[in-house]
C-alpha positions in Angstrom: 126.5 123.5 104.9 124.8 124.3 107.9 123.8 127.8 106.2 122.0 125.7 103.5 120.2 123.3 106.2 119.0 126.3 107.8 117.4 128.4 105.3 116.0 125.0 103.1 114.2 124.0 107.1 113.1 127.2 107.4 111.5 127.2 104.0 109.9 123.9 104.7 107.7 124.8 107.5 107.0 127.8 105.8 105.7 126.2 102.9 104.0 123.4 105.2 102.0 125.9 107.1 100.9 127.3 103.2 100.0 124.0 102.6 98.4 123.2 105.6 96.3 126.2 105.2 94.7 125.1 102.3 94.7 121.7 102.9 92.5 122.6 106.3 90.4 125.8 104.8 87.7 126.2 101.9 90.1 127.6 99.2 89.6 124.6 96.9 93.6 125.2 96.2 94.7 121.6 96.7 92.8 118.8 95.6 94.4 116.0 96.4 97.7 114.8 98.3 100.2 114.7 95.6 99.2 118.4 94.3 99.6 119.1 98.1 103.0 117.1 98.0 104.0 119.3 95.0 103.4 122.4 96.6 105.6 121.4 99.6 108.5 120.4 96.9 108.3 123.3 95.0 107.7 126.0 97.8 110.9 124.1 99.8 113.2 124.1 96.8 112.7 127.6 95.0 112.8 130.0 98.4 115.2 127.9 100.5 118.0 128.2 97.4 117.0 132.0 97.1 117.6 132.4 100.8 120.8 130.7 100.6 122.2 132.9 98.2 120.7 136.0 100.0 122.5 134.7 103.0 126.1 134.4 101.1 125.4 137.9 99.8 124.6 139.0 102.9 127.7 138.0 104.5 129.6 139.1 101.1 128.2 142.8 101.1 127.0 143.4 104.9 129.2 146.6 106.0 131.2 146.8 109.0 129.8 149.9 110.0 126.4 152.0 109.1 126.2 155.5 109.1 123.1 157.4 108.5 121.7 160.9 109.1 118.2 159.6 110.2 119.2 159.2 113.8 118.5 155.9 115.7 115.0 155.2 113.0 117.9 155.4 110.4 120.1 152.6 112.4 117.6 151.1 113.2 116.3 150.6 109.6 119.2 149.8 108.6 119.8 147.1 111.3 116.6 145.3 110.1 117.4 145.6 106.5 121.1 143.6 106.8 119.0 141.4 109.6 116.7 139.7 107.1 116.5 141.8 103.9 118.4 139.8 101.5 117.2 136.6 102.6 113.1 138.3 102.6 113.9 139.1 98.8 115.4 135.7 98.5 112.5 133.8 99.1 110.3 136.0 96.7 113.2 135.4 94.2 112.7 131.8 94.8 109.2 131.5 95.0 108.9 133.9 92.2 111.5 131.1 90.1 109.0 128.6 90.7 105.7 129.7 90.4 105.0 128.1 87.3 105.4 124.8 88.6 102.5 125.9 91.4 100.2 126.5 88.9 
C-alpha cells in the first residue's frame, strides 16, 4: 500500500506543478478552476496507476545481476534504466490512458 501512496503523491505534485504552470503563465490552457481541478484529477489518477504497475514490474522482472560488455557506461545504463525506467514509461502509459479526458 505504501508503494501505491508513493507513486499516486508523486504524480500529484507533478501534475500540480503542470497545473500551476498554466494557471500562472499566458498559455490560455485553463480557463477556469474546475478545468484546472480536472486536470489535477486526471493527471493524478492516469500516471500514478501506471507508475504503480511499473513499480510491481519492476520488482517482478528487475535481475539480480547485470552483465554487459559496454564497460561501466553499460552498468551504468543499465543501473538507471531498472532505477526509474519502468515507472518513466508508466507515467506516459498513464498519461497517455487519459489524455482524452484532458482535452
Amino acid at each position: 500500500m505504501a508503494l501505491v501512496i508513493k507513486y499516486v503523491v508523486i504524480a500529484f505534485v507533478i501534475a500540480l506543478v503542470v497545473v500551476l504552470f498554466n494557471v500562472f503563465s499566458n498559455t490560455g490552457a485553463i480557463r477556469d478552476f474546475w478545468q484546472g481541478a480536472g486536470y489535477l484529477f486526471w493527471m493524478t489518477l492516469g500516471p500514478g496507476a501506471g507508475m504503480t504497475i511499473g513499480a510491481f514490474l519492476r520488482q517482478w522482472l528487475m535481475p539480480d545481476r547485470i552483465y554487459t560488455s559496454g564497460g561501466a557506461a553499460g552498468l551504468l545504463k543499465a543501473r538507471l534504466f531498472w532505477l526509474a525506467g519502468p515507472q518513466c514509461i508508466g507515467w506516459l502509459a498513464g498519461l497517455l490512458t487519459v489524455g482524452q479526458q484532458l482535452t
